[in-house]
C-alpha positions as MATLAB code, in Angstrom:
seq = 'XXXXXXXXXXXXXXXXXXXXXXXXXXXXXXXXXXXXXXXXXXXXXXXXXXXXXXXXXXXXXXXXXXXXXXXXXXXXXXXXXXXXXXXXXXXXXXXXXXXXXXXXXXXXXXXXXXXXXXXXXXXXXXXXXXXXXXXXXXXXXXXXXXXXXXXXXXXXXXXXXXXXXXXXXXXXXXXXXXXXXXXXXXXXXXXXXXXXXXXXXXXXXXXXXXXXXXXXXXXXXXXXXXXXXXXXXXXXXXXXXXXXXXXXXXXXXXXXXXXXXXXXXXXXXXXXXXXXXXXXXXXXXXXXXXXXXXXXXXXXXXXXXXXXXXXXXXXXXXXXXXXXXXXXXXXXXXXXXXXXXXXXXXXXXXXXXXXXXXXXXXXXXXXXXXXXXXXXXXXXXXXXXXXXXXXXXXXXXXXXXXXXXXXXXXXXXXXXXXXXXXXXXXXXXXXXXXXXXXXXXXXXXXXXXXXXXXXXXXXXXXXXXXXXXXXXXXXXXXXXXXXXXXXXXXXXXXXXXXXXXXXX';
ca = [
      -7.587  -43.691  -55.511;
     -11.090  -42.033  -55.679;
     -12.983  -43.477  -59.175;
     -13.936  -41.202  -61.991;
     -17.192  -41.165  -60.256;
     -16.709  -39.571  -57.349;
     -14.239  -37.328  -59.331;
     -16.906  -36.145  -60.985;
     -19.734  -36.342  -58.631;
     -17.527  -33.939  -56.530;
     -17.599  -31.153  -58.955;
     -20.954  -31.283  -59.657;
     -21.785  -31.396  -56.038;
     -19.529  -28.207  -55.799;
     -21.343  -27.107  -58.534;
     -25.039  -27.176  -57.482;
     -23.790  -26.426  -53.943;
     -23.160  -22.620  -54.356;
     -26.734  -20.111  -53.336;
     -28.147  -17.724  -55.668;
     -28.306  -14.895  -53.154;
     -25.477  -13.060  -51.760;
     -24.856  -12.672  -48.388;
     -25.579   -9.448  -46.221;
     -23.502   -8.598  -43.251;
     -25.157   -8.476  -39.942;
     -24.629   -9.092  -36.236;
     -24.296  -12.694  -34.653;
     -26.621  -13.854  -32.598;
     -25.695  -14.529  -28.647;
     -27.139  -17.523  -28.440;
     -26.110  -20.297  -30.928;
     -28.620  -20.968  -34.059;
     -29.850  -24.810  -34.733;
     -29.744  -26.497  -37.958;
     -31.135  -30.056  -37.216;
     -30.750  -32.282  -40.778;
     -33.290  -35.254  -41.349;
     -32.840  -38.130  -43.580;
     -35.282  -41.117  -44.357;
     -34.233  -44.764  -44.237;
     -30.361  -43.540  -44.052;
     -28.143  -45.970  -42.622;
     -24.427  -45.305  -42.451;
     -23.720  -45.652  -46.020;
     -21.384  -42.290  -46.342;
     -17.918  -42.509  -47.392;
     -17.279  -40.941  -43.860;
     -18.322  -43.505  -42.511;
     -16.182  -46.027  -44.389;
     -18.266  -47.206  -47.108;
     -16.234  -47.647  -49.830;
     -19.367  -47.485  -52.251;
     -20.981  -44.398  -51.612;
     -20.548  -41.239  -54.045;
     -21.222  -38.743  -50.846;
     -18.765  -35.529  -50.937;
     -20.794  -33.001  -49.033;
     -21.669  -35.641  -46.800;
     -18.778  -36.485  -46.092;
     -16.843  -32.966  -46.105;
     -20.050  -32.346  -43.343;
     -18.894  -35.126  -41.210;
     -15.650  -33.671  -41.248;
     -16.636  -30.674  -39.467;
     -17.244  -32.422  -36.464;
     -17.854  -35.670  -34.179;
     -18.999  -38.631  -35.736;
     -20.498  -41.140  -33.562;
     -19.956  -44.831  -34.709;
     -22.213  -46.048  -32.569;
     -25.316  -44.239  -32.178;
     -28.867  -45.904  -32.232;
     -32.474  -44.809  -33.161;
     -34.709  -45.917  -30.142;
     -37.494  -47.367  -32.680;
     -37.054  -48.584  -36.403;
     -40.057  -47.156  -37.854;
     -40.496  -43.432  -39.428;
     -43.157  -42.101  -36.951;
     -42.297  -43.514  -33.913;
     -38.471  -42.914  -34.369;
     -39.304  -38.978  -34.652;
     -41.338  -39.294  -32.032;
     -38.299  -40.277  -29.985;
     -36.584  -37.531  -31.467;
     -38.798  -34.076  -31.022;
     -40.000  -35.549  -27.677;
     -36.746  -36.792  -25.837;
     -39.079  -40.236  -24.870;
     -38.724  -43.329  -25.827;
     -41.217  -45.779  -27.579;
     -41.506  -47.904  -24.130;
     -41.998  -44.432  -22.392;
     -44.486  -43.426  -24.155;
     -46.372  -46.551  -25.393;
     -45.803  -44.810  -29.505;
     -44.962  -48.082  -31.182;
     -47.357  -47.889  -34.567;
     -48.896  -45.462  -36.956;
     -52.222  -43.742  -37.076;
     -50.772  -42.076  -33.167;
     -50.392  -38.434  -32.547;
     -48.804  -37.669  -29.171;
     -51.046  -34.736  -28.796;
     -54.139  -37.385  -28.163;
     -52.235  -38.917  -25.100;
     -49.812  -36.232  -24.087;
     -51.583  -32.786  -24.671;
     -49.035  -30.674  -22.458;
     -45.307  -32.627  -23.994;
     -42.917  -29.946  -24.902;
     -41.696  -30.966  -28.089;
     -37.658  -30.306  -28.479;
     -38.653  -26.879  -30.925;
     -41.139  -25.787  -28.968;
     -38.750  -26.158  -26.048;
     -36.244  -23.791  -28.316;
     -39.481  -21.879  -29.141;
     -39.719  -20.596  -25.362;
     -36.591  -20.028  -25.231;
     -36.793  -17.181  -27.430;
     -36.159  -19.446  -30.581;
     -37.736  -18.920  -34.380;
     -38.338  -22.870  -35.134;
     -39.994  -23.947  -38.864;
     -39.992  -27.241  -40.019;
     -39.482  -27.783  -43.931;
     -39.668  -31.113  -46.015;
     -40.228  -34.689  -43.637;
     -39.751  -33.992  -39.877;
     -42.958  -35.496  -37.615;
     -44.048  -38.259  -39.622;
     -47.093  -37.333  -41.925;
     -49.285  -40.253  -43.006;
     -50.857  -43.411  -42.150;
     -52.983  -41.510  -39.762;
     -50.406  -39.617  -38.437;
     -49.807  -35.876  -38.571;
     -47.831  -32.930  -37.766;
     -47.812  -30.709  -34.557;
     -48.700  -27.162  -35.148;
     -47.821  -26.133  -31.503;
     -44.259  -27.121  -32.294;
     -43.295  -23.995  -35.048;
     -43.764  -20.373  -34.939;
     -45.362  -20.777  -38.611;
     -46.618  -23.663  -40.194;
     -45.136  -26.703  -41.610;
     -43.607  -26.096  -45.087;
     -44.384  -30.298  -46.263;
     -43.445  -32.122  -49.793;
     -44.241  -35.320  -50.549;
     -42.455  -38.148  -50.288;
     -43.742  -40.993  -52.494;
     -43.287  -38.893  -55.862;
     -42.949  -40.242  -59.195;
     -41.913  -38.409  -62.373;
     -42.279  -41.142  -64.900;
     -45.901  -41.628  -65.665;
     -45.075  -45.613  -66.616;
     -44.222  -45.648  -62.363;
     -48.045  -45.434  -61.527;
     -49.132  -47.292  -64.674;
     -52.206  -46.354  -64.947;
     -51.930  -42.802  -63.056;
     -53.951  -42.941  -60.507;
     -52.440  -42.525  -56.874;
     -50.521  -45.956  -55.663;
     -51.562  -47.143  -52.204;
     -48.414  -45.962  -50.719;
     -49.167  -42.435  -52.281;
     -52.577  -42.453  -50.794;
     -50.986  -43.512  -47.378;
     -48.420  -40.764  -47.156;
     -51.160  -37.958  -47.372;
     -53.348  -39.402  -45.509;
     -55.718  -40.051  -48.230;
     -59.076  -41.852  -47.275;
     -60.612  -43.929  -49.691;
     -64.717  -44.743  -49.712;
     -65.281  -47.457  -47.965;
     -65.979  -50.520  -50.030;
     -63.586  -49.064  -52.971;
     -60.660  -51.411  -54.177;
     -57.285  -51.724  -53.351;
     -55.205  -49.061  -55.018;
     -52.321  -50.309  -57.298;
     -48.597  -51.088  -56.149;
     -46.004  -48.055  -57.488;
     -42.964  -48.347  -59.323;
     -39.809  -49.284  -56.357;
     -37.470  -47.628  -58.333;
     -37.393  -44.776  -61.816;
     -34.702  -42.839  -62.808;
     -35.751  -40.272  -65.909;
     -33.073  -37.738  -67.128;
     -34.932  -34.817  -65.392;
     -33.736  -32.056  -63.021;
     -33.251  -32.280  -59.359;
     -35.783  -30.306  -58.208;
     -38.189  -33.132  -60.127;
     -38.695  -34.355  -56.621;
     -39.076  -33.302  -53.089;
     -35.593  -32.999  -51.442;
     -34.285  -30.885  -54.213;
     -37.521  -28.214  -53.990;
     -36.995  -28.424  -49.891;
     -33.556  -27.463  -50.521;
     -34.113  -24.379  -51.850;
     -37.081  -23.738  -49.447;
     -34.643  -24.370  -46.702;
     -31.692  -21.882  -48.018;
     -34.697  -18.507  -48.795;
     -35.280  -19.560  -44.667;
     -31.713  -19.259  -44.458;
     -31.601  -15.955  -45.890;
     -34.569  -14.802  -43.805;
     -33.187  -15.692  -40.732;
     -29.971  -13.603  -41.834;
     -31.967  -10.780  -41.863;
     -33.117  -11.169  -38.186;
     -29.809  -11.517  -36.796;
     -31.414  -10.879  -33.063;
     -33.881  -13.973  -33.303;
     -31.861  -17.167  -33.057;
     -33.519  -19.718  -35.388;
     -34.071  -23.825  -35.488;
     -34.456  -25.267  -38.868;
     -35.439  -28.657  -38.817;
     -34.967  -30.045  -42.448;
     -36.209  -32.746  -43.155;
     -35.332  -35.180  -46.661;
     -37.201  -38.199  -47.836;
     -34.642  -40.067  -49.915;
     -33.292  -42.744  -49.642;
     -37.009  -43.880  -48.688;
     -38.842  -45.810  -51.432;
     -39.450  -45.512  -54.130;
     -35.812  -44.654  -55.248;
     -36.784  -41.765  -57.406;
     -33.734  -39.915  -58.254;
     -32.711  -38.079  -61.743;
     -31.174  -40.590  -64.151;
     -27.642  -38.822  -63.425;
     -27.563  -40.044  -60.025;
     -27.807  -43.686  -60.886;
     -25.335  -43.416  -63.615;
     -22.467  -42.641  -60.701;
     -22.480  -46.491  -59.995;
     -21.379  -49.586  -61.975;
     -24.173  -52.158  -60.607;
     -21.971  -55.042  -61.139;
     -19.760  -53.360  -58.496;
     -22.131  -52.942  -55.724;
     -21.878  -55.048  -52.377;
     -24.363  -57.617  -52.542;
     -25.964  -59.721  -49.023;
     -23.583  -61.716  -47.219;
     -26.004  -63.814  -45.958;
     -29.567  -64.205  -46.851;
     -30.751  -66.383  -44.217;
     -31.855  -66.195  -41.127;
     -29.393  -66.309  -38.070;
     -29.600  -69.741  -36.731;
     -31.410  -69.858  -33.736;
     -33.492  -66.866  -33.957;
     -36.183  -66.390  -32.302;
     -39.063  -66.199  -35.077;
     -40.490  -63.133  -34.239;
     -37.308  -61.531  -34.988;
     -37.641  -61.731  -38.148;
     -39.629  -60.691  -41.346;
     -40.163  -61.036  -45.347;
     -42.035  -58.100  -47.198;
     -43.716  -55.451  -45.577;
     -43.395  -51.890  -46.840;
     -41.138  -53.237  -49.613;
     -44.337  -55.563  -51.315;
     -46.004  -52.005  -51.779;
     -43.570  -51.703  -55.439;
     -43.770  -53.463  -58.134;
     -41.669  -55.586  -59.920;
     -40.478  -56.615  -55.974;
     -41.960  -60.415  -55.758;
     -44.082  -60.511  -52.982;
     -43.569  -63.603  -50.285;
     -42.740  -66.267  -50.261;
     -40.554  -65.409  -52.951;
     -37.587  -65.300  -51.447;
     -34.364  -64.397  -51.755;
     -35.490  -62.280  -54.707;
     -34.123  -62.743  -58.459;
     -30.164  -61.011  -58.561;
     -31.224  -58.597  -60.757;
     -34.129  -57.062  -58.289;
     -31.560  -57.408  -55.259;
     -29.309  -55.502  -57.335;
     -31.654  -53.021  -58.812;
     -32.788  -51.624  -55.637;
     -29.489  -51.753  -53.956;
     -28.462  -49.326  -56.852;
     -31.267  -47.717  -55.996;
     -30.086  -46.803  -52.312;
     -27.031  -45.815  -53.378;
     -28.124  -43.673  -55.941;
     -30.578  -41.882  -53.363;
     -27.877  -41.365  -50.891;
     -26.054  -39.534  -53.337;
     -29.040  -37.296  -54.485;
     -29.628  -36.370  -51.069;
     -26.041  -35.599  -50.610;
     -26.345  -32.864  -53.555;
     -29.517  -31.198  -51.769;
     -27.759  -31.189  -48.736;
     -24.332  -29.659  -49.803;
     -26.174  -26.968  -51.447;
     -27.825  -26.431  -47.898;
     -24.702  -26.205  -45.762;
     -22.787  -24.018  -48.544;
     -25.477  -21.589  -48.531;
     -24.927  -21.559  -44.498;
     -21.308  -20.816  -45.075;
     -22.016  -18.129  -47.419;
     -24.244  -16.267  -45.414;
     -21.768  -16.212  -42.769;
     -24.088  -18.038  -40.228;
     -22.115  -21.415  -39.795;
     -19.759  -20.086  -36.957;
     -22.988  -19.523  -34.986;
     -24.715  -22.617  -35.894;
     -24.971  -26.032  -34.297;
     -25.519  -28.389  -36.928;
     -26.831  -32.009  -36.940;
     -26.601  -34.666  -39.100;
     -29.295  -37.545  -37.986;
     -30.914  -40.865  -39.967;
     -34.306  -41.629  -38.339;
     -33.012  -45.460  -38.436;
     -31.098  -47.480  -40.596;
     -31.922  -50.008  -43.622;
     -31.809  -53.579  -43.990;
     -30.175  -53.698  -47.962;
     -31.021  -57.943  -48.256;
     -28.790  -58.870  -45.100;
     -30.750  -61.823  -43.697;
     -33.314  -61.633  -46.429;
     -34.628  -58.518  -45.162;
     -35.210  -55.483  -46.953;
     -36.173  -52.057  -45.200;
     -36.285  -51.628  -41.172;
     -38.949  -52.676  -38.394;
     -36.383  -54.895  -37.055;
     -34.531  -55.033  -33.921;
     -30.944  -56.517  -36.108;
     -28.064  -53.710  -36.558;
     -28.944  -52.702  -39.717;
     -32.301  -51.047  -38.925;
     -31.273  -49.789  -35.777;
     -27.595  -47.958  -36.404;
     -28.068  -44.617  -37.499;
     -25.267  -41.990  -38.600;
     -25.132  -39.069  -36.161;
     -22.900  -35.508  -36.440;
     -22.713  -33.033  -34.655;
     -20.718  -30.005  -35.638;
     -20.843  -27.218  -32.652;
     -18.479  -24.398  -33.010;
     -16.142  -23.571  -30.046;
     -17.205  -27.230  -28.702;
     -16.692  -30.116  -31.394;
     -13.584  -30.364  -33.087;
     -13.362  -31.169  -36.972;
     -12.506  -34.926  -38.067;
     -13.332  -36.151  -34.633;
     -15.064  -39.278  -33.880;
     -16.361  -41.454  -31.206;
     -17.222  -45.084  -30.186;
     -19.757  -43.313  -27.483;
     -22.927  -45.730  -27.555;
     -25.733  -43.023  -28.057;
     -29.599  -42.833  -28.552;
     -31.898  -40.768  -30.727;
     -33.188  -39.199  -27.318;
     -30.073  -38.002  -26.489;
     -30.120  -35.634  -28.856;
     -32.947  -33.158  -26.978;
     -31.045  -32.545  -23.533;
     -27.536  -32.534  -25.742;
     -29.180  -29.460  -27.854;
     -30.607  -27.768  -24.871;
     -27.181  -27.683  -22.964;
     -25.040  -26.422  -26.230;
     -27.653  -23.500  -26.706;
     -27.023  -22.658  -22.840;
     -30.783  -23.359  -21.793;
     -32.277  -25.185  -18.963;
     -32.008  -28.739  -18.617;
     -35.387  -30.194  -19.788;
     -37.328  -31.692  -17.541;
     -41.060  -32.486  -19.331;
     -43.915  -32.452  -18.394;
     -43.133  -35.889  -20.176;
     -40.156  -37.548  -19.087;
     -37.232  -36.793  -21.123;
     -34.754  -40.467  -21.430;
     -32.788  -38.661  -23.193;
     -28.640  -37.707  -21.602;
     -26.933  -35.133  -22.275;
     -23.817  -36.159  -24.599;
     -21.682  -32.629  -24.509;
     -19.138  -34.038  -22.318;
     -18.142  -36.295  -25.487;
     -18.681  -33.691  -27.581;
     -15.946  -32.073  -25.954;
     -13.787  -35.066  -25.335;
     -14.766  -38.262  -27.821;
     -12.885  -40.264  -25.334;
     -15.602  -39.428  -22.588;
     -18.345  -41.822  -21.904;
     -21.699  -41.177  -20.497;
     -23.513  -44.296  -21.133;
     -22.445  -48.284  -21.475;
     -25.087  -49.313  -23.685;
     -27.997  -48.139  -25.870;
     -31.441  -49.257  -25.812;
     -34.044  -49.678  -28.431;
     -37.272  -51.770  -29.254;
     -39.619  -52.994  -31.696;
     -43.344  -54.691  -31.571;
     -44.363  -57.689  -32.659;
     -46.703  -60.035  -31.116;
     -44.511  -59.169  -28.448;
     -42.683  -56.337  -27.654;
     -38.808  -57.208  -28.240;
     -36.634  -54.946  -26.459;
     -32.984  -54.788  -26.923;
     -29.884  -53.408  -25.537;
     -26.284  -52.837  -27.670;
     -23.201  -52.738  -25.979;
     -20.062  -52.153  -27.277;
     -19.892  -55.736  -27.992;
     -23.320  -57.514  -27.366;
     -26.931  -56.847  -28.669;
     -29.398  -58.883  -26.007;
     -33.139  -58.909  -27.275;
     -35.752  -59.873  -24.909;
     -39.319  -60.519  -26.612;
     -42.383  -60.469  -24.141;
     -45.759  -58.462  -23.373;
     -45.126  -55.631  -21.203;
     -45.808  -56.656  -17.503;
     -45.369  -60.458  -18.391;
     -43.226  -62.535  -16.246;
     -39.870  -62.558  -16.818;
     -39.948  -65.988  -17.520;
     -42.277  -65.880  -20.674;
     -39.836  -64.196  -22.243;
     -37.272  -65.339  -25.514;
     -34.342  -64.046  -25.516;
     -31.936  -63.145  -28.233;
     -28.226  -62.257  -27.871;
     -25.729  -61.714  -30.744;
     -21.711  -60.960  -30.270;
     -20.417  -58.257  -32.911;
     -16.768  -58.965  -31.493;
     -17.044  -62.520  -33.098;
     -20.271  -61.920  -35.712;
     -20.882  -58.754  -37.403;
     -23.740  -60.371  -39.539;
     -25.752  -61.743  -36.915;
     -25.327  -65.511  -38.589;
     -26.459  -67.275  -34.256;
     -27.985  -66.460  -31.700;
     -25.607  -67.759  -28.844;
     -28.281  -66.774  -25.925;
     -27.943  -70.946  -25.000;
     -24.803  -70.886  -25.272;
     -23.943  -67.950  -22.759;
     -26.299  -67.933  -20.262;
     -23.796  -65.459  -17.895;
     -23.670  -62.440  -20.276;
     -27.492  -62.944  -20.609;
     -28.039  -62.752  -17.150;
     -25.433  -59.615  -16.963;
     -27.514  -57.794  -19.571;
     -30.911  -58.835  -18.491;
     -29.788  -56.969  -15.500;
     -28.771  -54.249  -17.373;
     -32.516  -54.457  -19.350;
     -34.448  -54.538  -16.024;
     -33.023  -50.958  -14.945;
     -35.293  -49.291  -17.444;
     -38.234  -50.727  -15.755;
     -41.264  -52.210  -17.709;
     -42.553  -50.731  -21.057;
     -45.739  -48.819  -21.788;
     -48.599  -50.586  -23.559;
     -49.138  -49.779  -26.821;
     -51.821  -46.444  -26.496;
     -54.367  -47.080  -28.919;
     -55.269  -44.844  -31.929;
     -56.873  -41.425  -30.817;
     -57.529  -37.976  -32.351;
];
């Protein structure tokens, strides 16, 4: 039985979900319209997706429209590069994007980013709230929307205690792309978490919401010009600033807590990490503090949750207005987390890992006349799939670059869950080395080493989900065969690109 909680998050999620404006009749469109739906740092934490936690009824009502993958990957666990994957069909090792402070345009001039694929296709594509990655000496990609960028922020506080003293935080100041004189001090650590009793559209996600359903409305009145809408939502990125309401869905003495804090034995230390974007909020103990105090671990799980369900609200009210301007039947919707979240598992918070937890992402797709509603599939997919898979429901031409697209094409499972296309997915993450992994049904094999090294200089990591869902050994000793069989497998993509360096 469903808890008061969700009882009651469900009717006000039906209540906020309803548009302002009514809907005017007009022709459909021949070719089918794209809604493409972005959220930050979100794992698979939707009661769709069998979390028995999560307060997520529009989510969850969305899944039901159409095919849920359980197994589909982002290609990089990092904002920037992970979008990079996604608007240019190319993977990190493709295109040598590993780190911030890159914009493709620098090193690829003539890519044909997935809207500005659409665009020449006849497509109106815009680009509201978080899509490219903005900050840390990154930026946007005019060429890719037929008007500019409609951007929010994304490290937003509404409690003035969160900055302390006011002045921007240093993760503020990275996010916009601030630059400080040089010499000047280091700017103080925001708050990781607030939660004031104010109203939704406080923050970002809830303003881009309603940004996203006037383009709605536009686009109804140009039924001729088929539109992509790429909408983009920050939460649940830090700093988990959500409306007071939103955190008082969840008991925190009920929330799932680590199951194992520690590293797996026999990792291979690069693997692994403590800190990183997480030291950036205060009161988080920075290392070597570690595991942190129960009631931080608890606090920002809370925190998570209480996102997630926020950013279910601003999304509901998106798809409802959809419905009621009769544009849903012509609409190919999809539901995509850049990358997933480490929530304490192994002592890690965030992503930039290569374990499951920063690397599984939720993925929907909901394509009338093609998906079918409550479906679901064990298909192993990538982020980069998602560009040729678009461009073949819309009834274009197969993309073919200038920059090579990695990307395949995943309508046959669209149409058919039971259909498979590909027997692994493939994703990667820098360190001193680069670590590149593959995830089969049932194995994850990690190989760290420079690009072009021997293959002999390289450590290896391989984990077995059939027998250890938490990653607690690395058993690459111990099965030498299966490493060999998915080495094998590894080699096929061929060697990865250096990292380019920063330009532009």
């Amino acid at each position: 039985m469903r808890s008061l909680a969700h009882l009651a998050f469900s009717a006000l999620a039906l209540a906020v979900a309803t548009p302002r404006t009514p809907a005017a009749t007009a022709p459909t469109p021949k070719r089918p319209n794209i809604l493409l739906i972005l959220v930050d740092d979100l794992k698979p934490t939707l009661g769709a997706y069998g979390d028995r936690t999560a307060i997520t009824p529009n989510l969850d009502r969305l899944v039901g429209r159409g095919l849920r993958f359980d197994a589909a990957y982002c290609n990089q666990a990092v904002c920037a590069s992970s979008r990079f994957t996604l608007l240019l069909g190319a993977r990190s090792t493709t295109t040598g994007l590993y780190q911030f402070g890159r914009n493709f345009r620098a090193t690829y001039p003539d890519a044909v980013t997935l809207p500005q694929f659409f665009m020449r296709h006849g497509y109106r594509a815009e680009s509201m709230g978080k899509v490219f990655h903005i900050g840390h000496g990154t930026y946007g990609d005019d060429a890719s929307w037929s008007l500019p960028a409609h951007k929010d922020l994304v490290i937003e506080y509404a409690d003035p205690a969160s900055t302390r003293d006011g002045s921007p935080t240093n993760e503020q100041a990275l996010f916009t792309n601030l630059r400080r004189p040089p010499g000047s001090g280091p700017l103080p650590r925001g708050a990781a978490w607030e939660s004031p009793d104010v109203p939704d559209d406080a923050y970002a996600d809830a303003r881009v919401a309603t940004h996203a359903i006037a383009r709605l409305q536009a686009a109804k009145a140009k039924p001729t010009e088929p539109f992509f809408l790429a909408v983009g939502f920050v939460r649940p990125h830090l700093p988990f600033s959500v409306p007071k309401k939103y955190w008082d869905l969840y008991d925190p003495a009920k929330l799932p807590m680590p199951a194992r804090e520690t590293a797996p034995e026999a990792v291979v230390p690069m693997a692994m990490k403590r800190g990183g974007e997480i030291d950036a909020f205060f009161p988080v103990p920075k290392p070597p503090v570690h595991p942190y105090p129960d009631e931080i671990k608890r606090k920002l799980i809370h925190g998570y949750y209480a996102s997630t369900s926020y950013v279910d609200v601003q999304i509901g009210r998106v798809v409802a207005a959809l419905d009621e301007l009769k544009l849903a039947d012509n609409t190919i919707i999809v539901l995509w987390g850049d990358h997933g979240w480490h929530l304490g598992d192994l002592g890690i918070w965030t992503k930039h890992t290569n374990f499951e937890q920063a690397n599984r992402i939720p993925l929907v797709v909901i394509a009338p006349g093609v998906t079918r509603p409550g479906t679901s599939t064990g298909q192993l997919a990538e982020t980069v799939d998602l560009y040729p898979t678009l461009a073949e429901l819309a009834g274009l031409p197969a993309p073919t670059g200038p920059l090579r697209i990695d990307g395949t094409s995943l309508v046959s499972v669209l149409k058919n869950p039971a259909a498979r296309v590909r027997d692994h997915a493939y994703h990667c993450f820098p360190r001193a080395d680069l670590g590149r992994a593959i995830r089969t049904e049932r194995y994850r094999l990690v190989e760290w080493k420079k690009p072009g090294a021997p293959a002999d200089t390289a450590k290896i990591e391989l984990y077995d989900y059939a027998t250890d869902t938490i990653e607690s050994r690395n058993i690459a000793a111990e099965q030498p065969e299966v490493v060999t069989q998915l080495r094998a497998i590894l080699a096929t993509h061929g060697e990865a690109k250096p990292a380019v360096a920063p330009k532009g």
